[in-house]
C-alpha positions as CSV (number, residue, x, y, z in Angstrom):
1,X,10.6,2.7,14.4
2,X,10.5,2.9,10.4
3,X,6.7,2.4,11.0
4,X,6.1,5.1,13.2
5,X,8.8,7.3,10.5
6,X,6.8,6.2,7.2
7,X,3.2,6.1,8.6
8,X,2.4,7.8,11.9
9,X,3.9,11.4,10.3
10,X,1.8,11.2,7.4
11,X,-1.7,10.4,9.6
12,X,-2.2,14.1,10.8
13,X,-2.2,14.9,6.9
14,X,-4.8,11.8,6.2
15,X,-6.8,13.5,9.1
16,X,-6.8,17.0,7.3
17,X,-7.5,15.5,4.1
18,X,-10.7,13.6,5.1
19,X,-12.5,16.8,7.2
20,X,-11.3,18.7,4.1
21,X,-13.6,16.0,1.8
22,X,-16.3,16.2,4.5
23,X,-16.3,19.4,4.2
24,X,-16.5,19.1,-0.1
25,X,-18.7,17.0,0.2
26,X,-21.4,19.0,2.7
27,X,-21.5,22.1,0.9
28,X,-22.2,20.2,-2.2
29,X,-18.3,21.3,-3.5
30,X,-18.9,24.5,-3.0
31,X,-16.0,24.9,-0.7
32,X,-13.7,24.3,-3.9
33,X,-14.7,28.1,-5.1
34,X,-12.4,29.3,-2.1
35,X,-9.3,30.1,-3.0
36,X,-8.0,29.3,0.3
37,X,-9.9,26.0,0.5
38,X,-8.1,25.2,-2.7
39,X,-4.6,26.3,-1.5
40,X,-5.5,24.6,1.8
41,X,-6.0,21.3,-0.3
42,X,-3.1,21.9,-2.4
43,X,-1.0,22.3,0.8
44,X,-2.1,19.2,2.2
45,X,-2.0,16.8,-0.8
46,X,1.3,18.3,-1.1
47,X,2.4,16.7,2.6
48,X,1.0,13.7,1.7
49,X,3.4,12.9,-0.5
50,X,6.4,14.4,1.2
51,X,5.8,12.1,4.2
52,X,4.2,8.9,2.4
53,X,5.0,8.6,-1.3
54,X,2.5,6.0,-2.2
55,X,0.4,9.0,-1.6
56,X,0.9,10.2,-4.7
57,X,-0.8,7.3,-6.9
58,X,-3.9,7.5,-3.9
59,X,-4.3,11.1,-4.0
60,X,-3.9,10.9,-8.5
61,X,-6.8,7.7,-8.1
62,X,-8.9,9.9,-5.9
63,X,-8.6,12.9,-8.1
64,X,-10.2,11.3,-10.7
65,X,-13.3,10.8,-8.7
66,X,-13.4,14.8,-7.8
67,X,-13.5,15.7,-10.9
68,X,-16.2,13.7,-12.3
69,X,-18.3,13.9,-8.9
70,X,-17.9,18.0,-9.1
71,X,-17.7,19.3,-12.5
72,X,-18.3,22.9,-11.3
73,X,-15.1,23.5,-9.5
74,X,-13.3,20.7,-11.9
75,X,-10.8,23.5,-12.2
76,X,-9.8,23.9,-9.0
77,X,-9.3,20.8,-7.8
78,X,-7.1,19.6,-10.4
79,X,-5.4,23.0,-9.4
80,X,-4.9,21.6,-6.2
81,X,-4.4,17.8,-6.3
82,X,-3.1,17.0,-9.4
83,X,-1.0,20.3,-9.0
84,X,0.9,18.8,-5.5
85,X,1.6,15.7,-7.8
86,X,2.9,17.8,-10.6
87,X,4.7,19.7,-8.1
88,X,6.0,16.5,-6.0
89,X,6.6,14.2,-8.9
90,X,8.6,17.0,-11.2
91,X,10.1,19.3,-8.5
92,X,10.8,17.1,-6.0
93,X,11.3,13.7,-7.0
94,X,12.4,14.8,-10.6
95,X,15.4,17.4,-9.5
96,X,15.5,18.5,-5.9
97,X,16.2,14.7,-4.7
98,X,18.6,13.9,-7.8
99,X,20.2,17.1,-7.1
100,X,20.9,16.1,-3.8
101,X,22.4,12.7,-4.6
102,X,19.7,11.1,-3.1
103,X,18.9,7.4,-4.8
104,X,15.6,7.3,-6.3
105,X,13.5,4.1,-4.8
106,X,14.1,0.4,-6.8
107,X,11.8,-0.2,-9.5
108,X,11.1,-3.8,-8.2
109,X,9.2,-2.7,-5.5
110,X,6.3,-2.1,-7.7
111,X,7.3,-5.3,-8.7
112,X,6.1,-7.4,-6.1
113,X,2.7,-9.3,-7.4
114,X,4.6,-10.0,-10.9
115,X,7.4,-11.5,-9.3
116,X,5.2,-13.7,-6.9
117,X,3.3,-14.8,-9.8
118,X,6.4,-15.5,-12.3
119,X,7.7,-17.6,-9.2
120,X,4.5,-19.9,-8.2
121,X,4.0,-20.2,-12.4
122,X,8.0,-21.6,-12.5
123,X,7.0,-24.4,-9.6
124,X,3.9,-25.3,-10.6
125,X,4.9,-25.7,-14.4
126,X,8.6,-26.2,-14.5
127,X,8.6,-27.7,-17.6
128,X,6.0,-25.2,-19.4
129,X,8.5,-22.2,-19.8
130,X,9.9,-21.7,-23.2
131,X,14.1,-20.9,-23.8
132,X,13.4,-17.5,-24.3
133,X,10.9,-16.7,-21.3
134,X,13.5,-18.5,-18.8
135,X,15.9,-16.3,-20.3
136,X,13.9,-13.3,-19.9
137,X,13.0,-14.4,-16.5
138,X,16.3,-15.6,-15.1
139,X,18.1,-11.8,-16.4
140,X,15.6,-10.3,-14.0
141,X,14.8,-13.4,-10.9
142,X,17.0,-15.4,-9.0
143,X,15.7,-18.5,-10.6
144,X,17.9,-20.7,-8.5
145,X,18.0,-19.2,-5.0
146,X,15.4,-17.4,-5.0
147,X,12.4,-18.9,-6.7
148,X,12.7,-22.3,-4.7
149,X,12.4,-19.9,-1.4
150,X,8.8,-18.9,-3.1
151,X,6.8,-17.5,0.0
152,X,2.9,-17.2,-1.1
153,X,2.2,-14.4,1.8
154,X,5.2,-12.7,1.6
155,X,7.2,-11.0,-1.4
156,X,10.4,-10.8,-0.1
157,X,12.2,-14.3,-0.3
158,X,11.9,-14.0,-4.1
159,X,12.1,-9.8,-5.0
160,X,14.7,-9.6,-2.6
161,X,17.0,-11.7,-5.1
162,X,16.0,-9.9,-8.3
163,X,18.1,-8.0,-9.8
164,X,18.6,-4.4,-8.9
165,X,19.5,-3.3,-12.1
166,X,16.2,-3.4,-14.6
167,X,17.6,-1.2,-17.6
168,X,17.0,-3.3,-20.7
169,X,15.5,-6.2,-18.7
170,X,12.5,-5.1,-17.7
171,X,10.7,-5.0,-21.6
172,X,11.6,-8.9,-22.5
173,X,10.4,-9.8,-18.7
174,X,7.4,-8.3,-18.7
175,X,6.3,-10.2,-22.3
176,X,7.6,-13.3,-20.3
177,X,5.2,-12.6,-17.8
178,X,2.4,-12.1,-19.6
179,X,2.7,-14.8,-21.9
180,X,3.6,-16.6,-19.5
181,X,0.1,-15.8,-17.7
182,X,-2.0,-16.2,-20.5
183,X,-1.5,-20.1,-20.4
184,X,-1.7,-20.1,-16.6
185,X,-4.2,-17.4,-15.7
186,X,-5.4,-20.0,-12.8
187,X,-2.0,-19.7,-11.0
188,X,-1.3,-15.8,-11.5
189,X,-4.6,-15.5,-9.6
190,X,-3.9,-18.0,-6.9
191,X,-0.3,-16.0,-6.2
192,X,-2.4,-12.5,-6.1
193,X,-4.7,-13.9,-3.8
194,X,-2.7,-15.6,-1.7
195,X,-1.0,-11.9,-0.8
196,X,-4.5,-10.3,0.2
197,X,-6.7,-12.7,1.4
198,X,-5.6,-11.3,4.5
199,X,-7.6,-7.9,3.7
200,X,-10.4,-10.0,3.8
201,X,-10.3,-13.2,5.9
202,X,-10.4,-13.2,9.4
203,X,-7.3,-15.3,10.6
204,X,-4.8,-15.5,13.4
205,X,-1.9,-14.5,11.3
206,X,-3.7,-11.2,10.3
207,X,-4.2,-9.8,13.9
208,X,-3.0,-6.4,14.8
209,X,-0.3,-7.2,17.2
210,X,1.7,-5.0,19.5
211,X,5.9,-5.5,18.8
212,X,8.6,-5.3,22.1
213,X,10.6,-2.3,21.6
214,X,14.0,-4.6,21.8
215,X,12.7,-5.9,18.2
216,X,15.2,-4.4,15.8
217,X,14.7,-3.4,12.1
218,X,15.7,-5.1,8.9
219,X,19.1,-2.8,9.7
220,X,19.7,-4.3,12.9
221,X,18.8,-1.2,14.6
222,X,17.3,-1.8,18.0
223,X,15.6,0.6,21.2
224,X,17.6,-0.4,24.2
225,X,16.4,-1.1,27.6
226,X,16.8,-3.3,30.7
227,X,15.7,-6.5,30.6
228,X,13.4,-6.4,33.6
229,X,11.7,-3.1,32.3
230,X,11.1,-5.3,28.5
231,X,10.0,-8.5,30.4
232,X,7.7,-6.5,32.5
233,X,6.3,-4.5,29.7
234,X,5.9,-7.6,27.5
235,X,3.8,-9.2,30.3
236,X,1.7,-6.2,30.5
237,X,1.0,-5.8,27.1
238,X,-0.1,-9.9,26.4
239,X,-2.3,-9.8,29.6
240,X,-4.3,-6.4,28.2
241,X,-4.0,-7.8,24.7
242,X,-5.2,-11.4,25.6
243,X,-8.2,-10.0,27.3
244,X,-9.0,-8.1,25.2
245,X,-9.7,-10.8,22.2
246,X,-11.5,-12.9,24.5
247,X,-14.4,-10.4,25.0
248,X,-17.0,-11.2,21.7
249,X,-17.1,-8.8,19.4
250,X,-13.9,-6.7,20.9
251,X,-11.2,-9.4,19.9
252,X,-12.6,-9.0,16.2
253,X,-11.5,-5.6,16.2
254,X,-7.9,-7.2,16.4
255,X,-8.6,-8.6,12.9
256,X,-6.7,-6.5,10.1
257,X,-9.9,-7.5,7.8
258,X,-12.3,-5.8,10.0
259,X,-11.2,-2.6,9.4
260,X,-11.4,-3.4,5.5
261,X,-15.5,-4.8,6.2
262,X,-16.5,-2.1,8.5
263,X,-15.5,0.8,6.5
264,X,-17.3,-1.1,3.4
265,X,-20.1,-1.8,4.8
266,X,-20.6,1.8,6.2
267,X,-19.5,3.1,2.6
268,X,-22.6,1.0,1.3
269,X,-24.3,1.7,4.1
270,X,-23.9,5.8,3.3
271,X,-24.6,5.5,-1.0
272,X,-27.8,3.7,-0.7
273,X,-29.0,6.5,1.7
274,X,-27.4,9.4,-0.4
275,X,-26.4,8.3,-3.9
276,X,-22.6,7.5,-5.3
277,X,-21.6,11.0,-5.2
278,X,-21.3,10.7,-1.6
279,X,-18.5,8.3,-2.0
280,X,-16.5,10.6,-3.8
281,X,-14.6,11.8,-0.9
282,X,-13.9,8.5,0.4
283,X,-11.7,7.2,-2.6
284,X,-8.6,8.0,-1.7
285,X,-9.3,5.3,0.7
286,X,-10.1,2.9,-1.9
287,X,-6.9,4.4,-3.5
288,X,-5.0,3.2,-0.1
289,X,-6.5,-0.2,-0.2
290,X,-5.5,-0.7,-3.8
291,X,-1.9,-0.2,-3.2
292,X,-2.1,-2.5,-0.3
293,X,-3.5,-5.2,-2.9
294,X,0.0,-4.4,-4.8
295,X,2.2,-4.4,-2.0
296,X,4.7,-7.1,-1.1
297,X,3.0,-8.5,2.0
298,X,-0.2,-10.2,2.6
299,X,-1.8,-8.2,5.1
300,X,-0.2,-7.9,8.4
301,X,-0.2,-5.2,10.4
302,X,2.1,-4.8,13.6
303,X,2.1,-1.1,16.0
């Protein structure tokens, strides 16, 4: 259920914004010189963010791209995207939330590939952490609890036990962890990778797999139905999803990877026959994929 609340109402948006791009990009941005093409984009970008907040640092990464592709209309698409971001990051996140008593996100959530790479460096080299660094680090992590659980896939097991206050901690942590990865830049990288292999290697524990509905969230909220009906369904869905991955070429459409090689390959695929500009439009894409590379899972993907 939180999938389909975080992710599925934010796709019609995605949709817009990509025929939008096509649409940039086919009249060679000359559709930026419409006033209602701008507020059309504006509008959209603004949605984006309401829905799916991570949005934000796509659509800001994408901008970028616009405004060097089409210098003409420069102007007005800053107007329009960096505008929604001024709009949802100072308006909306900055006082109509606080005003509202709503609780801003944790910091450590952002935290995720630091913490997974303070963790592996503290079990691999135990005995290579100065006083001060272990200080730093312990004020922030669960060095005792949470470290040992050290999952290389998966986030959680260790940011789940850091500390949800960061005021004051999070300057003389972050100088731990850098320090910290300057003498073992070998094992930051094997911690990063190890999260997003998984973007990129075909394996079982990446498929695209298909959840019962009595499968309740990390609040213990769970759909309801009869057993018969969820045994029944359950049978259904492994015969068609079984099948399905037996027939060549079908079952590696199951891969989360493949979705990451096919749309790279077409994106090279469509610059060498029309030059880099006609990527422009596809990086908030790129944008997408680089927040999954920061996120606290490896990828796995379950609908």
């Amino acid at each position: 259920m939180r999938s389909t609340c975080k992710d599925v109402s934010v796709e019609p948006f995605v949709l817009l914004y990509g025929t939008m791009m096509f649409r940039l990009c086919a009249s060679h941005g000359r559709a930026a010189q419409s006033g209602r093409f701008c507020a059309g984009l504006f509008a959209v970008a603004l949605m984006m963010m309401l829905t799916r907040k991570p949005a934000m640092y796509a659509l800001c990464f994408a901008a970028l791209f616009l405004l060097l592709g089409y210098p003409g209309v420069r102007a007005r698409l800053a107007g329009a995207l960096l505008g929604a971001a001024a709009v949802f990051a100072v308006l909306y996140n900055g006082l109509l939330l606080p005003a509202l008593g709503v609780i801003p996100g944790e910091t450590r959530e952002m935290l995720s590939v630091p913490f997974q790479q303070t963790a592996r460096c503290l079990l691999a080299y135990p005995d290579d952490v100065t006083e001060s660094e272990m200080r730093a680090v312990s004020a922030v992590l669960d060095v005792e609890n949470g470290v040992p659980n050290y999952d290389p896939r998966l986030a959680d097991p260790v940011k789940d036990t850091s500390s949800p206050d960061l005021s004051g901690r999070l300057g003389p942590y972050m100088k731990a962890w850098l320090s910290m990865g300057m003498r073992h830049p070998g094992v930051y990288l094997d911690a990063w990778l190890n999260m997003i292999y998984g973007y990129f290697y075909p394996s079982d524990s990446n498929t695209i797999v298909c959840l019962t509905l009595n499968s309740p969230d990390a609040g213990g909220v769970a759909l309801r139905q009869s057993p018969a009906l969820s045994d029944a369904r359950l049978e259904l869905h492994n015969r068609i999803y079984f099948t399905l991955r037996r027939i060549p070429g079908v079952g590696w459409l199951f891969y989360v990877d493949s979705v990451v090689w096919v749309f790279l390959l077409l994106l090279a695929a469509l610059i060498l026959r029309d030059g880099l500009r006609a990527a422009v439009p596809y990086m908030f894409f790129f944008g997408t994929l680089g927040i999954c590379l920061l996120s606290p899972r490896a990828a796995k993907s379950a609908i």
